[in-house]
C-alpha positions as CSV (number, residue, x, y, z in Angstrom):
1,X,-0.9,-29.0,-14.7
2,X,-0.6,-25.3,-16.4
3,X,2.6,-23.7,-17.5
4,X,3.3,-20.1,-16.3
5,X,1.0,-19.0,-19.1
6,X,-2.1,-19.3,-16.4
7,X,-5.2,-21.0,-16.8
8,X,-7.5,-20.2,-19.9
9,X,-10.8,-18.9,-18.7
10,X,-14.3,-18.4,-20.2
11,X,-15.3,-15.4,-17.9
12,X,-19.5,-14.9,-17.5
13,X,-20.7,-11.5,-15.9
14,X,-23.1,-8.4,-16.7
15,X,-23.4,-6.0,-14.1
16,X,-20.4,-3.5,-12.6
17,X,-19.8,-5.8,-9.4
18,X,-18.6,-8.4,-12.5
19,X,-16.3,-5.7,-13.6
20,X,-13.7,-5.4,-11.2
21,X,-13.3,-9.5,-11.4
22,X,-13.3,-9.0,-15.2
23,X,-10.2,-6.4,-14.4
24,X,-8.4,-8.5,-12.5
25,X,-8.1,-11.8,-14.2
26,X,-7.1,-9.8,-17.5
27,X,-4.0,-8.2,-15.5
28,X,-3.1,-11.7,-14.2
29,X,-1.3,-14.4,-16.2
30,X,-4.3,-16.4,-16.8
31,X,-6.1,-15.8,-20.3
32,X,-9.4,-14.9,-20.8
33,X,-10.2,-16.8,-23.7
34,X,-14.4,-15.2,-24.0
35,X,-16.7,-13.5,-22.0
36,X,-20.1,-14.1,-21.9
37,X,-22.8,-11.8,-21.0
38,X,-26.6,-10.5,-21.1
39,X,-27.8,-9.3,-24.2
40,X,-27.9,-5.7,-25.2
41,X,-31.4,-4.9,-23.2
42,X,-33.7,-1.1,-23.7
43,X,-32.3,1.6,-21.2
44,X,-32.9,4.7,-20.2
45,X,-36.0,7.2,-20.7
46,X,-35.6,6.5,-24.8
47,X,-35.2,2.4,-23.9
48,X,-32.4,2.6,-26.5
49,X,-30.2,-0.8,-26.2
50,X,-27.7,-0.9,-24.2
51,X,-24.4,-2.9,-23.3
52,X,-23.8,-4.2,-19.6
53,X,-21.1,-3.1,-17.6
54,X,-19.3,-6.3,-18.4
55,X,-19.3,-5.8,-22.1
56,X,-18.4,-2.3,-22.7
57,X,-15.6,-3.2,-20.4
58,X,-14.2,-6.6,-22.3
59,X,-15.0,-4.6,-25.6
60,X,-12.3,-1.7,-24.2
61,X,-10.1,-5.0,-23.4
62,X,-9.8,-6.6,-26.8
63,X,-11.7,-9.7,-25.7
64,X,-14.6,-11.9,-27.5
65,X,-17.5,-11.2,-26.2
66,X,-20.8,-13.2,-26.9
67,X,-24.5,-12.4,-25.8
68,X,-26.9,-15.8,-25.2
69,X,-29.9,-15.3,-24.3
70,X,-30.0,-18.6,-22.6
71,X,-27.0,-21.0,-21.9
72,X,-29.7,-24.2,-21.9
73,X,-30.1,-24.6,-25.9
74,X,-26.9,-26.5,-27.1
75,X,-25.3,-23.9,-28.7
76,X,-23.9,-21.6,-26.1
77,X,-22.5,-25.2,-24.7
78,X,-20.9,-25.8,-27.9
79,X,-19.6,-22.3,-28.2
80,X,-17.6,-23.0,-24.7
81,X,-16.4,-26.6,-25.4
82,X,-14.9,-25.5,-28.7
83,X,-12.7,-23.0,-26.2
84,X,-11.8,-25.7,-24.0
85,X,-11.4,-23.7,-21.0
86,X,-9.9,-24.9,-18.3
87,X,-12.2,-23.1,-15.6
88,X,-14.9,-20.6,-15.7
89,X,-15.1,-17.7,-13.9
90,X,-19.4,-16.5,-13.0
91,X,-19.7,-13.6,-11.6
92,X,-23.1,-12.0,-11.1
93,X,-24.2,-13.1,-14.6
94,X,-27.8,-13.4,-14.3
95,X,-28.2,-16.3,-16.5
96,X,-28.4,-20.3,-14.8
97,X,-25.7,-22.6,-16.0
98,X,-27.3,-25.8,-17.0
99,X,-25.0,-29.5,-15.2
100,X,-24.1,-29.5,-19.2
101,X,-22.2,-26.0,-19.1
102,X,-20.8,-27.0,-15.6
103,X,-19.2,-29.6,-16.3
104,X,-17.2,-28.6,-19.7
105,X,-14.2,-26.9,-17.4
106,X,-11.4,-29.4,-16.9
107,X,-11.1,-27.3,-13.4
108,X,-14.7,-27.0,-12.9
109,X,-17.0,-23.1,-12.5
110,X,-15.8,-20.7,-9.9
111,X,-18.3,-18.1,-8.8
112,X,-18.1,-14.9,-6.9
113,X,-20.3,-14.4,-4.2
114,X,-20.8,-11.3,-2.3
115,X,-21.4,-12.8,1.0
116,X,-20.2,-15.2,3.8
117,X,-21.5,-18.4,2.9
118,X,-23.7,-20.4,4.0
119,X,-25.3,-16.9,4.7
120,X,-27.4,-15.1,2.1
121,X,-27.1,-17.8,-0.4
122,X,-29.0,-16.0,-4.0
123,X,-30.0,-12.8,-5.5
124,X,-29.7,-10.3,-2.9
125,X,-26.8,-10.9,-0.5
126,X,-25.2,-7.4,-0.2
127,X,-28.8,-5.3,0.7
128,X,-30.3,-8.8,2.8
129,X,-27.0,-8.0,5.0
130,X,-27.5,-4.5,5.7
131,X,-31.5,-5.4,6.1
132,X,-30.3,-8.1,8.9
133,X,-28.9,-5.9,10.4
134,X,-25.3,-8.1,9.9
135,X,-22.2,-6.1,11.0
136,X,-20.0,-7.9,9.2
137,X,-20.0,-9.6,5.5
138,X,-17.4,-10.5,2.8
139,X,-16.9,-12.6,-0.3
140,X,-16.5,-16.1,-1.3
141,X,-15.2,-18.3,-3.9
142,X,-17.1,-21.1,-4.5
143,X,-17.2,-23.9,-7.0
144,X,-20.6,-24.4,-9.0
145,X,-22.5,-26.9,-8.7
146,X,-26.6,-27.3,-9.4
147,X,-28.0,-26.0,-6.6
148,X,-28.1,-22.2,-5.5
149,X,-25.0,-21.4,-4.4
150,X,-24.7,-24.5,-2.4
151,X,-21.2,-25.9,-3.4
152,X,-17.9,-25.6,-1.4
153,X,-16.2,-22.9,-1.3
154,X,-12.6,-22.4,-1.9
155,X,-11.9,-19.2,-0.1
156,X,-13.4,-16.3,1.7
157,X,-12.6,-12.4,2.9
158,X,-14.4,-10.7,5.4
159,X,-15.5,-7.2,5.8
160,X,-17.0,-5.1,8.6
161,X,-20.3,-3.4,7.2
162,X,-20.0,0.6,8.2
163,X,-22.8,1.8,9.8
164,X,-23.9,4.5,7.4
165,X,-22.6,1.8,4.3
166,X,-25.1,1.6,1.7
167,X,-26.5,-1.3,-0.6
168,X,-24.4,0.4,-3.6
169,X,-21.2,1.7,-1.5
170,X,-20.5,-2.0,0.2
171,X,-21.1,-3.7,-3.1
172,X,-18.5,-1.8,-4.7
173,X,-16.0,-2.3,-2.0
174,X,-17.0,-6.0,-2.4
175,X,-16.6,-5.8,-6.0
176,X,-12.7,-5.4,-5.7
177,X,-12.4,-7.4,-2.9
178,X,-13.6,-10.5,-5.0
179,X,-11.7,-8.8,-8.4
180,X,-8.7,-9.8,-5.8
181,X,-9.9,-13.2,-4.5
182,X,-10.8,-14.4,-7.4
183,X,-6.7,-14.0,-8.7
184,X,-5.7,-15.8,-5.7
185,X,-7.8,-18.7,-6.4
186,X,-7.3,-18.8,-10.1
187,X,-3.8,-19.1,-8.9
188,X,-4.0,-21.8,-6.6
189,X,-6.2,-23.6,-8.6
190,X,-3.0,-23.2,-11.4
191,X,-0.7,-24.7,-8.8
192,X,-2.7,-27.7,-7.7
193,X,-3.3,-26.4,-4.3
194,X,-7.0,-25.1,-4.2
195,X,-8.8,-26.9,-1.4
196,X,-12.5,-26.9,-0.8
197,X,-14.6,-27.1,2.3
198,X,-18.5,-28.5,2.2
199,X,-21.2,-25.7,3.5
200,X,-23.2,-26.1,6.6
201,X,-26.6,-26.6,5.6
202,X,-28.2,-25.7,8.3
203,X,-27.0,-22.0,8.3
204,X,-28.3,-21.3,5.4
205,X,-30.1,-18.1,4.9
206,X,-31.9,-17.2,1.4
207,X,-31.1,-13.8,-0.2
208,X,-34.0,-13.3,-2.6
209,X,-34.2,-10.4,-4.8
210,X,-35.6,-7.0,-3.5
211,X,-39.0,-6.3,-4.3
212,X,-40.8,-3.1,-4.8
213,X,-43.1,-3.8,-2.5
214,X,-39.9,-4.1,0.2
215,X,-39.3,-0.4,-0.8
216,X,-42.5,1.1,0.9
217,X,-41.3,2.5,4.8
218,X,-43.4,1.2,7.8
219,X,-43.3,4.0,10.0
220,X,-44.6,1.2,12.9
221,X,-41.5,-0.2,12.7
222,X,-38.1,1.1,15.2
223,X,-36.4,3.5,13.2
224,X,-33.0,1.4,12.9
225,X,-34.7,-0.9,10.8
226,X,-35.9,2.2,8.9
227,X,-32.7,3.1,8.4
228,X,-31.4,-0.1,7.7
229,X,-34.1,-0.6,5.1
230,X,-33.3,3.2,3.6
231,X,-29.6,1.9,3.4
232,X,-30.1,-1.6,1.9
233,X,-32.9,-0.1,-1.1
234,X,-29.9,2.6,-2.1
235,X,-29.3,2.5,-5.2
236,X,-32.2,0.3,-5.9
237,X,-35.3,-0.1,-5.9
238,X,-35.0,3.0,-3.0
239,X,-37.2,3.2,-0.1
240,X,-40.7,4.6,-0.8
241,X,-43.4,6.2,1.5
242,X,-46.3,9.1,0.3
243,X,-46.3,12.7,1.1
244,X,-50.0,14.1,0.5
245,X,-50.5,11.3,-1.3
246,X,-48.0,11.4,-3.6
247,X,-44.5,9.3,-4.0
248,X,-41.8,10.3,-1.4
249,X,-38.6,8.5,-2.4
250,X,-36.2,8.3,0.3
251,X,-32.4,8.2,-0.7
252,X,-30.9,8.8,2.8
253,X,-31.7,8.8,6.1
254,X,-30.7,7.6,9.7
255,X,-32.1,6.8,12.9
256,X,-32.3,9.2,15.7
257,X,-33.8,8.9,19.7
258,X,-36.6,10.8,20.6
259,X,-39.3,10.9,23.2
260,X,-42.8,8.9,22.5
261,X,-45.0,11.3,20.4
262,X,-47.6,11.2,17.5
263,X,-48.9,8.5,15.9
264,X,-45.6,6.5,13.4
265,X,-44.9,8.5,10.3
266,X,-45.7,12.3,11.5
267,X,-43.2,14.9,10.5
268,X,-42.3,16.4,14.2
269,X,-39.7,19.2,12.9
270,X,-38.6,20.2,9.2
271,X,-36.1,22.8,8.4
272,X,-33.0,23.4,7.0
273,X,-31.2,20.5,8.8
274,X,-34.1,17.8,7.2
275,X,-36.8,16.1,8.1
276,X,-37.7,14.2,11.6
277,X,-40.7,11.5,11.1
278,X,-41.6,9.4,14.2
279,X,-41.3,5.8,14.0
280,X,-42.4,3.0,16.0
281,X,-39.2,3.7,18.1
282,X,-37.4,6.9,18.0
283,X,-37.6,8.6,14.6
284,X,-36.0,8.7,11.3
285,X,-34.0,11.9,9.8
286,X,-34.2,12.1,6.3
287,X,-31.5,13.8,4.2
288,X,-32.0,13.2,0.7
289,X,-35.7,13.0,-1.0
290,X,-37.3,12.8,-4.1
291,X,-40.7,13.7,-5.8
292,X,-42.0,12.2,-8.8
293,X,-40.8,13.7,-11.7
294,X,-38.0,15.5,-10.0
295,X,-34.3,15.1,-8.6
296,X,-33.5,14.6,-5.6
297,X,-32.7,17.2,-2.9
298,X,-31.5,17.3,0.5
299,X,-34.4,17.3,2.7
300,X,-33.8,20.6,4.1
301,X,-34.6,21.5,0.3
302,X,-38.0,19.8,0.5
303,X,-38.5,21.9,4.0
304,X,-37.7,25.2,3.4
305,X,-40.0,24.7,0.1
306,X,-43.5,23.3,1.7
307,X,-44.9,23.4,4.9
308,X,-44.8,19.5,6.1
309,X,-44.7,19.4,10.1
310,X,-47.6,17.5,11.2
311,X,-48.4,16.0,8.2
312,X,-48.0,12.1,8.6
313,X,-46.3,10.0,5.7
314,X,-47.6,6.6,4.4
315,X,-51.5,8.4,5.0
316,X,-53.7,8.3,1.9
């Protein structure tokens, strides 16, 4: 087994939720020995280059960092059985680790997974929760194996989902739950008491990515799924619906009860408090818009500049 020194540990991540698990496992005993994330890809209005989360953050840590653009050519494999890790740590890293690369830890691949598993297994687990409606979600530690976050998992914490929680605020808080989880299992695994239980199969839900086709309101539908949907697409992609024909991103908004009226989508009041749209059920305030080409405002902003009740949204 390991000394006191901890467990040496090739960590893989790119985006911020990998950087509070990157945090953590560099204040614990264990030793991360290289981190491995995406390259350097074009951002920003100039698409200059630019580093991930992950490695600006190992970069400020003193750690190796290398950038393979696949892990399925030979040489990334080589790269991590030359370290001789005794687990790796995956957190959000974007890039598939081939049965090769999975099996080079003595102690196997640990993953952190931003859901309750066997629910929302892939891409998309934090804004398929909110879209689900699910009031409650959490994170998991599981051990890789081939298949999509099929194999067992070692521990779990849940979370209740706040009601006005958005995509971007509950991934954060999920980020440092599993910057914490991901400690205690590193140091279980260290003490030979890490135990794993198989997942149920047949509660398996699929959390594909978001589309941007997903981002585009349907004012037919109740407007607690529109709210939902205006919640789960914050940060990204963001919900989407046209304003005299022209884009109408939606950055907040919640649902509100009103009596049966106009056809889904009309603006029935707009002033300094925001917007009202009618839904298929009740109607949806927005709070914070954007046009194309321009920041984005409260939606009493947007009011006070334009005349907008009547008009309907989503029209061509």
């Amino acid at each position: 087994m390991s000394t006191d020194r901890g467990l040496a540990v090739v960590f893989a991540g790119t985006p911020d939720f990998a950087v509070p698990s990157l945090d953590a496992i560099a204040a614990s005993r264990h030793r991360i020995e290289a981190v491995f994330t995406q390259p350097d890809r074009p951002s920003g209005r100039g698409r200059h280059l630019a580093a991930s989360p992950v490695k600006e953050r190992a970069l400020a840590l003193g750690l190796k960092v290398a950038q393979p653009a696949t892990l399925k050519d030979g040489e990334a494999e080589r790269a991590i059985a030359s370290i001789a890790p005794e687990v790796m740590v995956v957190v959000a890293y974007g890039l598939l680790l081939p049965p090769e690369v999975l099996d080079l830890p003595r102690l196997g691949c640990l993953n952190v997974h931003a859901s309750l598993l066997p629910r929302w297994r892939g891409a998309a687990p934090v804004a398929r929760a909110i879209l689900a409606g699910d009031d409650r979600t959490g994170v998991c530690i599981m051990r890789m194996e081939a298949g999509l976050d099929t194999g067992p998992v070692m521990l779990s914490r849940a979370t209740t989902i706040g009601a006005q929680e958005t995509a971007g605020e509950l991934e954060g808080r999920l980020a440092r739950v599993g910057g914490a989880a991901i400690v205690e299992a590193l140091d279980a695994l260290a003490a030979g008491r890490a135990g794993f239980v198989e997942q149920d199969a047949a509660l398996a839900t699929y959390a594909p990515k978001l589309t941007k086709a997903e981002a585009r309101l349907d004012w037919r539908e109740d407007a607690a799924a529109l709210a939902r949907r205006v919640r789960a697409l914050n940060p990204r992609p963001v919900a989407e619906t046209t304003l005299d024909g022209a884009q109408l991103r939606i950055h907040e908004a919640g649902a509100v009860p009103i009596a049966p009226g106009p056809v889904p989508g009309t603006i029935v009041s707009a002033g300094a408090d925001g917007i009202v749209v009618m839904a298929g059920e009740g109607a949806l305030a927005l709070r914070q818009v954007q046009l194309p080409g321009r920041r984005a405002v409260s939606a009493g902003e947007l009011a006070n500049a334009r005349a907008l009740v009547g008009k309907v949204l989503g029209s061509r």
